[in-house]
N, C-alpha and C positions, 0 to 999 in steps of 0.2 A: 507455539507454532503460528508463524505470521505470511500470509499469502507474497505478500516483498519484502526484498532487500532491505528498501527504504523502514519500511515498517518495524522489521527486526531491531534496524541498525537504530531507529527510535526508542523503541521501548527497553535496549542496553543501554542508550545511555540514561534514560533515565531511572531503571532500577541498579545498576548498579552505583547510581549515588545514592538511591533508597534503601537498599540491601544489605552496599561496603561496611556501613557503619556499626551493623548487626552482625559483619563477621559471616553473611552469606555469601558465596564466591557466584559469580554471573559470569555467562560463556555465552558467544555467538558463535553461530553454526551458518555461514550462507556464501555464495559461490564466492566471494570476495575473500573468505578469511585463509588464511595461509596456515601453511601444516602445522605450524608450533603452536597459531591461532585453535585448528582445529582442537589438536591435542591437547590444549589447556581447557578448551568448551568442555572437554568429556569427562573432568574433574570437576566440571564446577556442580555446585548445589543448586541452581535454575541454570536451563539451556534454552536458549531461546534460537531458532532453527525457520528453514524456509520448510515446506513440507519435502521438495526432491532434495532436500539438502538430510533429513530425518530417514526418508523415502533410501538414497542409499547406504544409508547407513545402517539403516536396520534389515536392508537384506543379506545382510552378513551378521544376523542376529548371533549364533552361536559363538561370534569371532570376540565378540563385544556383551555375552551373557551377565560377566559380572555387572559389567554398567546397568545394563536394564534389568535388571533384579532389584535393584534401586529407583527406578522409576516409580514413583506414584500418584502424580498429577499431569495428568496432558490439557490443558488449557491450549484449546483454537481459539484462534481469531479471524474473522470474517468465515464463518463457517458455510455462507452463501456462495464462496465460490467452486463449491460443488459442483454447481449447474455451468461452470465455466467451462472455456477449453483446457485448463489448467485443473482442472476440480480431479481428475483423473488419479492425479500425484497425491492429493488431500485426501480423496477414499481410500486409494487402497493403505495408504501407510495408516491411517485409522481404523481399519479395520486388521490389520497387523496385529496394531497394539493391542485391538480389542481380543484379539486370539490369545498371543502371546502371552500378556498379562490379564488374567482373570479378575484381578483385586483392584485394577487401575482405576482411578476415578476420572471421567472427562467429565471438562466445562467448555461450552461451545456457546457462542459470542457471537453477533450479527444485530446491525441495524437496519439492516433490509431481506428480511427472510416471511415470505408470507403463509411459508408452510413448516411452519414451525414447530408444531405436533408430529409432523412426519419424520423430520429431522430426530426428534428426540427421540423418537418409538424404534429408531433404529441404530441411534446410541446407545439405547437402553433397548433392549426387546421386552416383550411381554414375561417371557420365563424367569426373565432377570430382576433385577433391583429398578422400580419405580421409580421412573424419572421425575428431578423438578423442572417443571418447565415455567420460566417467570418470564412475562410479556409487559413491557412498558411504552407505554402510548406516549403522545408528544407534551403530557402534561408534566411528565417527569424532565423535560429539556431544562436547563439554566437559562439559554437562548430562546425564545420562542423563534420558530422557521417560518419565514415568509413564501410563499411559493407562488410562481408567474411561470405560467405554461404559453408557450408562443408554439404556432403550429404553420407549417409552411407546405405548398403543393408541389410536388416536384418537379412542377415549373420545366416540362417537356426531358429534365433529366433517363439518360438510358441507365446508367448505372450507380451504385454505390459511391464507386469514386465521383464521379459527377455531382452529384447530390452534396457530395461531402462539401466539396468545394464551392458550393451555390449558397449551404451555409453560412462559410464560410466570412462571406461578404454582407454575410447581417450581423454579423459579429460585434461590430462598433459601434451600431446603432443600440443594438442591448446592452454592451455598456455603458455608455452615457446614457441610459433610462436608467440603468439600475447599481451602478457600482458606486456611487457618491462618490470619488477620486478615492478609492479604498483597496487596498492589497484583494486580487481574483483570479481565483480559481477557474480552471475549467479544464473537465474530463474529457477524453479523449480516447477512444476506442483502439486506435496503436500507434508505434511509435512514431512509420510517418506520419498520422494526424497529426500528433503534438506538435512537428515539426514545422509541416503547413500551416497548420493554422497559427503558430506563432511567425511565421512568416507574414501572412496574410493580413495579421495585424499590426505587424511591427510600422507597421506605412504612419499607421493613426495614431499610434501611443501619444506621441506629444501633444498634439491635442486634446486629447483625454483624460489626459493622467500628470501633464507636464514633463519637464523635461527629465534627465538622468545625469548626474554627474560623479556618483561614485564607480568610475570603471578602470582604478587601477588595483582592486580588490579583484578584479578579475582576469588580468591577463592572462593569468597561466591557464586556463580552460581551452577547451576545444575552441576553433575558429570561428565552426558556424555556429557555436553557442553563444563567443562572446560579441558577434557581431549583429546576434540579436539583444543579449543583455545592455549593451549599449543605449538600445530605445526603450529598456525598462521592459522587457520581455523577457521569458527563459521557457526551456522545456524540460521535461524531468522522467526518465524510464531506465529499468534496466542497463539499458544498452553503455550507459555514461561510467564514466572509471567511479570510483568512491569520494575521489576529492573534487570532482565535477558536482555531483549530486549533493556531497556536503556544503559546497562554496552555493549553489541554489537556492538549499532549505535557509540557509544563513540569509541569503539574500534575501530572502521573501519575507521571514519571518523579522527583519529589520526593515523592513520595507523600500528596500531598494530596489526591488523587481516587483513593480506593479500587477503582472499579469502572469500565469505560471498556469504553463500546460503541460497537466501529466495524465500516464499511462495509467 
């Protein structure tokens, strides 16, 4: 169970090439997949699922008994977005299963959880079977993380929006201090951030990053996507069809879109 789409739609494809070969069947469960899609997930031996995608399926537990009598590993990912506005959908269907199935085993997965004993103690309760709970520091990275904290005064802004936008305009300057002309990321609180602020940057890309000239890989996309991917920008959330978001990840991860701002 993966917090996105995106995420899901990752980690199918890459076990099902892990898996196929062993003769494990692999199913996606997420607002995208179509009825035959769905109905072939419910046979498979891993299901990999958004949580409101789990969420309604399992409140029609009785309808679907056989299937989850079968269950016995529920594996989260990003277990942190608990605390989210989303995290809603993540408890209670977790705590569903924890009803439902007495014997289930969860593993719960996060690289940003600072309360991570709490988390488990309510995975596991006290009455119950003893949680492990393993905590890895940054020595375990392959990568070591640099980290550059810039702080800014809100500069007379009245609101959030405002502020955002104020941002916004320092953008370019932190990339050329810190992106070495290299494929970058940046998060984006919702989907019109990612929007604006690939907006906002699309001015400078070519100075930056140079120019773009694979854009006939892209025509068939959205407008105002492809008229940012153009300058070697893109944005990436929910809201985009499956082969908007796939032709993205592609993008990026070939390096044809320099900057990629997602949800």
């Amino acid at each position: 169970m993966a917090s996105t789409k995106a995420l899901c739609k990752e980690r199918y494809d890459d076990w099902l090439a892990k898996f196929g070969p062993l003769s494990c069947s692999v199913g996606l469960l997420t607002g995208d997949a179509s009825v035959s899609e769905t109905e072939r997930a419910k046979k498979s031996d891993i299901i990999i699922c958004t949580p409101e995608k789990w969420d309604a399926l399992t409140r029609r537990w009785f309808d679907y008994s056989k299937l989850f009598e079968l269950v016995r590993l529920l594996l989260i990912d990003e277990i942190h977005t608990l605390g989210d506005q989303r995290g809603t959908s993540l408890e209670v269907v977790t705590t569903r299963m924890k009803t439902m199935k007495k014997d289930l085993r969860i593993v719960a997965l996060s690289a940003t959880l600072p309360n991570i004993n709490d988390i488990s103690d309510w995975l596991y309760p006290k009455d119950g079977d003893s949680p492990s709970t393993l905590v890895f520091g940054d020595e375990y990275r392959a990568v070591k993380l640099k980290r550059t904290v810039y702080g800014y005064k809100t500069a007379g802004t009245s609101n959030d929006f405002q502020f955002d936008s104020f941002l916004n305009g320092k953008l370019s300057r932190v990339l050329e201090a810190n992106s070495k002309r290299k494929p970058t990321l940046i998060f984006c609180p919702t989907r019109s951030s990612c929007i604006n602020t690939c907006k906002s940057l699309s001015k400078n890309m070519t100075s930056i990053f140079g120019s773009f000239n694979n854009t006939s890989t892209y025509k068939n996309v959205n407008k105002e996507l492809y008229n940012l991917i153009v300058n070697g920008i893109a944005f990436h959330h929910a809201g985009l069809s499956m082969n908007d978001r796939l032709l993205v990840e592609q993008g990026f991860k070939r390096g044809d879109i320099k900057v990629l701002c997602l949800l």
